[in-house]
C-alpha positions in Angstrom: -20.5 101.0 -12.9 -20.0 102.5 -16.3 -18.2 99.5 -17.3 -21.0 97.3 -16.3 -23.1 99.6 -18.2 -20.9 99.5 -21.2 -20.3 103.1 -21.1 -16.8 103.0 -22.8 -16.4 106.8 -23.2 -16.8 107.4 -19.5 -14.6 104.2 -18.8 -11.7 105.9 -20.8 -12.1 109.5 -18.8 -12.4 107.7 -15.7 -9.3 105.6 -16.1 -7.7 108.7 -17.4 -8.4 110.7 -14.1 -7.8 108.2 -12.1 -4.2 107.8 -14.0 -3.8 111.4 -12.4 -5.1 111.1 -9.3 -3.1 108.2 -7.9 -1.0 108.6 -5.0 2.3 107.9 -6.8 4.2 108.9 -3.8 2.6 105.2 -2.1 5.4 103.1 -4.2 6.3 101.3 -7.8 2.8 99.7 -7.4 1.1 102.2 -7.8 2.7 103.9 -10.6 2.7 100.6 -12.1 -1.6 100.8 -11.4 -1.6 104.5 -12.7 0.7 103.5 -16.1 -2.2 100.3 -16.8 -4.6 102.9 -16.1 -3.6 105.6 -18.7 -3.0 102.6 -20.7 -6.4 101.4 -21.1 -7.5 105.1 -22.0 -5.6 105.1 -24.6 -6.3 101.8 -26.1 -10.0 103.4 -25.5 -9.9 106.7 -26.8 -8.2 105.3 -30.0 -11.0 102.7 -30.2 -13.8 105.5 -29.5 -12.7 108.5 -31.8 -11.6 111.0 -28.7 -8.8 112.3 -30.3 -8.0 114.9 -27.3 -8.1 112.6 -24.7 -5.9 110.3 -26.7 -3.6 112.8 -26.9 -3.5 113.5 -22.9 -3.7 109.7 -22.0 -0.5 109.3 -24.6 1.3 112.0 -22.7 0.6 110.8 -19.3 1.6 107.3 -20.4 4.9 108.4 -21.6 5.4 110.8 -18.8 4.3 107.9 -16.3 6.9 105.4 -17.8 9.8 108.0 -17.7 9.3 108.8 -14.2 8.8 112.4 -15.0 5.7 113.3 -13.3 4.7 113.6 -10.2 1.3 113.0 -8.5 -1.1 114.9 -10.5 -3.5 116.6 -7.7 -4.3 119.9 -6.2 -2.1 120.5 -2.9 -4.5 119.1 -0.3 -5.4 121.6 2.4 -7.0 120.3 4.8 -8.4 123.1 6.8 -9.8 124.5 3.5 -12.8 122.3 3.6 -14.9 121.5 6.6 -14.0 117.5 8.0 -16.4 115.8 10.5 -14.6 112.8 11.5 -15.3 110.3 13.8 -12.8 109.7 17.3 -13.9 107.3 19.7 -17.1 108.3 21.1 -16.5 111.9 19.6 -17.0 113.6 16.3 -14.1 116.2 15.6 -15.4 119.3 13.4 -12.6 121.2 11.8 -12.3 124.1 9.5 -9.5 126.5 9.1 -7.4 125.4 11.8 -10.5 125.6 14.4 -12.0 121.9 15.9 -15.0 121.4 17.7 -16.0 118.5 19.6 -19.3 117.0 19.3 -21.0 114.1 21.3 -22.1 111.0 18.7 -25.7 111.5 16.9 -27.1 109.7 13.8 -27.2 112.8 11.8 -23.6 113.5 11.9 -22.9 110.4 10.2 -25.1 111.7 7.6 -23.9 115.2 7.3 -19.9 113.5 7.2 -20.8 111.4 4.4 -22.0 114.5 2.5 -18.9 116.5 3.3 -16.8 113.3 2.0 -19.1 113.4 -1.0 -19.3 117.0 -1.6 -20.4 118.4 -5.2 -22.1 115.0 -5.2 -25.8 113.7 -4.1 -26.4 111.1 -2.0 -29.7 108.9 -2.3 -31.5 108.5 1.2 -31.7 105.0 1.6 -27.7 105.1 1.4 -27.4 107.9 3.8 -30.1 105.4 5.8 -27.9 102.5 5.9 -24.8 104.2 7.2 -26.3 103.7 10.1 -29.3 101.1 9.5 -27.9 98.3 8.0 -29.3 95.0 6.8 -29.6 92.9 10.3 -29.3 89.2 8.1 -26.1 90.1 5.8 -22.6 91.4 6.9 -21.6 94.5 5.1 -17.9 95.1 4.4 -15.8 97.1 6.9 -16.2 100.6 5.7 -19.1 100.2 3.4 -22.7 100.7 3.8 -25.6 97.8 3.4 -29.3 99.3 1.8 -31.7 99.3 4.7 -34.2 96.7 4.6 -37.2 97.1 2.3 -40.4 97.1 5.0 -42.7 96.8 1.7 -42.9 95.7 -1.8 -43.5 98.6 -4.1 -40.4 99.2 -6.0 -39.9 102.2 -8.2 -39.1 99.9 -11.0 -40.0 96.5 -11.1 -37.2 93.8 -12.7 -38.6 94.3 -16.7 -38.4 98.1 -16.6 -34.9 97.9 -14.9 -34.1 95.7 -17.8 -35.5 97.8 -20.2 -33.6 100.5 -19.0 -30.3 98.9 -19.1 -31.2 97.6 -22.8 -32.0 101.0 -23.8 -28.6 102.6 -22.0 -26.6 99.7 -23.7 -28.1 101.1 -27.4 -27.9 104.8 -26.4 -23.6 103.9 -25.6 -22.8 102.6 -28.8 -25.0 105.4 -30.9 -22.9 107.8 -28.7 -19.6 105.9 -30.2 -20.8 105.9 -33.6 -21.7 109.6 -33.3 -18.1 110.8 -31.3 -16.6 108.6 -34.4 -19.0 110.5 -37.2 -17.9 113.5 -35.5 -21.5 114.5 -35.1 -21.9 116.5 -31.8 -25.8 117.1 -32.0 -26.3 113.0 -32.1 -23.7 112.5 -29.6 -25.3 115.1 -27.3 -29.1 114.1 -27.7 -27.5 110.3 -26.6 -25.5 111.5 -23.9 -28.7 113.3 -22.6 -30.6 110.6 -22.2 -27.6 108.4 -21.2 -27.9 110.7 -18.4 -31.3 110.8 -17.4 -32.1 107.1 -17.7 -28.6 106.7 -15.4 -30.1 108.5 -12.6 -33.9 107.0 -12.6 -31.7 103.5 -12.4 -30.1 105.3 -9.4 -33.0 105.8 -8.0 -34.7 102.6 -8.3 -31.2 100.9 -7.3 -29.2 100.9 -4.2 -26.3 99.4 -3.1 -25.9 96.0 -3.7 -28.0 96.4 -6.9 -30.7 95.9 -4.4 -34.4 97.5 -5.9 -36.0 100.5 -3.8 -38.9 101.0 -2.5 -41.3 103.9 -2.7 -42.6 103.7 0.1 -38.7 103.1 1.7 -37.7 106.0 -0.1 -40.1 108.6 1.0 -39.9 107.2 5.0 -36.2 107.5 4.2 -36.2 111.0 3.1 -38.3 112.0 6.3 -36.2 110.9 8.7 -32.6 111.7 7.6 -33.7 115.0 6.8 -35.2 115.2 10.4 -31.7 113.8 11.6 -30.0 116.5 9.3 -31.5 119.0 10.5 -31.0 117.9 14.2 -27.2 117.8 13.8 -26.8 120.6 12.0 -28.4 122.2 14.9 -26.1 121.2 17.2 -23.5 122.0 15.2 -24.6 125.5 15.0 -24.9 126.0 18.5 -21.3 124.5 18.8 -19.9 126.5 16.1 -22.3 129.3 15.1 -20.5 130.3 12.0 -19.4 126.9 10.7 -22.9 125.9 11.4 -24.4 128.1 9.7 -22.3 127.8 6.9 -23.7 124.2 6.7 -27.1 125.1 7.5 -26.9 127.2 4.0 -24.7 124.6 1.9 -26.4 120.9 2.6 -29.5 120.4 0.5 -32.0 118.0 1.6 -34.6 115.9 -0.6 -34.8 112.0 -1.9 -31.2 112.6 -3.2 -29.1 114.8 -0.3 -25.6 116.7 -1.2 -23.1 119.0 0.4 -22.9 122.5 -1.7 -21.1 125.3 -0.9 -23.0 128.5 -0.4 -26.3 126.6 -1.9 -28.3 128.9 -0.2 -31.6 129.5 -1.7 -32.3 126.1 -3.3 -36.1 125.4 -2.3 -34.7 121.8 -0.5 -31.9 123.4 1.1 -31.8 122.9 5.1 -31.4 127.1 6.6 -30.4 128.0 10.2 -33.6 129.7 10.8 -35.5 126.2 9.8 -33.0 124.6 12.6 -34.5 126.5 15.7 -38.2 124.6 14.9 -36.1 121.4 14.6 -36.4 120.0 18.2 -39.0 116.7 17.8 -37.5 113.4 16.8 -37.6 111.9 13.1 -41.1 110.1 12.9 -42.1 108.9 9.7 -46.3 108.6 8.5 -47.9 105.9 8.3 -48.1 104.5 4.8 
């Protein structure tokens, strides 16, 4: 995506961390991937100005090619986080060495997404086509299709999505001539609005670069929170404390994300709210 966008100084990180993060342990290949990965950062940050992350990218390159590193990430524990993972007919809960079993429901497909994602936010209609996808076009094994637009409001119509991506394209290469100036209020004024006009084009867009609806979009939001809310309730009566642990960290709203001890946040789903939960999702009537 930030390639397509053009966004060359969050090309070069991402390459970078994904140089880190590669399972080296998988083989030559993909050492060989994480070496042409640290690679292009550096050819980018050298191009760009980011003199610290040219440094890095130079010493994971060299370290890469001398076979003197190995894989790069935190030591993986997997009962630090909760998992929801789907067996058969069954969801498998665990947490700190504990697993619970719970019968198949829409909303834990919801809520497992947001523990995969977690830290990031979720739009609805994605969440929505985990489990509703398009009925005319095949999705990939292990991706998601947009659910199909019922009407034909979209958030933003094809000139303003234009316009926006324009705009983005001219805000990238101010950023790159202000990281080169070495002027940090210019660069941080453009990455700003880099960053807000990013997410009102994830809003508008979906998978598939397929526009959204508003009226989608708000019908959407509804009902997987409904659903939410209805799993999370049976997970609490499953696993009180794990459940409730959820109940506090899974925020709720057009855009949907798995935080840790979030409680407090005005969108955030509680355990008390979960008791009142019991009626299906219905959406209004537009």
């Amino acid at each position: 995506m930030n390639a397509r966008m053009g966004a060359r100084p969050y090309v070069a990180m991402t390459s970078y961390d994904y140089a880190r993060l590669m399972p080296l342990a998988a083989g030559p290949r993909a050492r060989q991937r994480a070496v042409a990965l640290a690679e292009e950062a550096l050819r980018l940050a050298r191009e760009i100005g980011m003199r610290r992350l040219e440094r890095e990218a130079g010493e994971l390159s060299r370290r890469l090619r001398d076979d003197s590193i190995t894989i790069d990430t935190p030591q993986q524990q997997p009962d630090d986080a909760p998992r929801l993972v789907k067996d058969g007919d069954v969801w498998v809960l665990s947490h700190r060495g504990e697993r619970t079993l719970l019968k198949d429901a829409k909303g834990l497909h919801y809520v497992a997404e947001l523990l995969r994602q977690a830290g990031r936010e979720v739009h609805v209609l994605d969440l929505l086509a985990l489990t509703e996808p398009l009925a005319d076009e095949e999705a990939p094994v292990g991706t998601a299709a947009s659910a199909r637009s019922m009407y034909e409001e979209e958030l933003l119509d094809a000139r303003a999505r234009r316009a926006y991506r324009r705009r983005l394209g001219e805000l990238t290469r101010d950023l790159e001539t202000a990281s080169a100036g070495h002027d940090p209020e210019q660069a941080a004024c453009a990455r700003q609005e880099i960053m807000v006009l990013r997410r009102e084009l994830t809003r508008a867009v979906g998978l598939g670069q397929r526009p959204r609806r508003s009226s989608d979009t708000e019908r959407a939001r509804i009902n997987v929170t409904r659903t939410i809310r209805l799993a999370l309730a049976r997970i609490v009566e499953a696993a009180p404390d794990l459940g409730t642990h959820l109940a506090r960290s899974i925020r709720t709203g057009i855009f949907c994300c798995y935080l840790p001890d979030a409680e407090g946040d005005p969108e955030t789903v509680t355990a008390k709210s979960l008791s009142a939960e019991s009626t299906p999702a219905h959406a209004p009537h537009p």
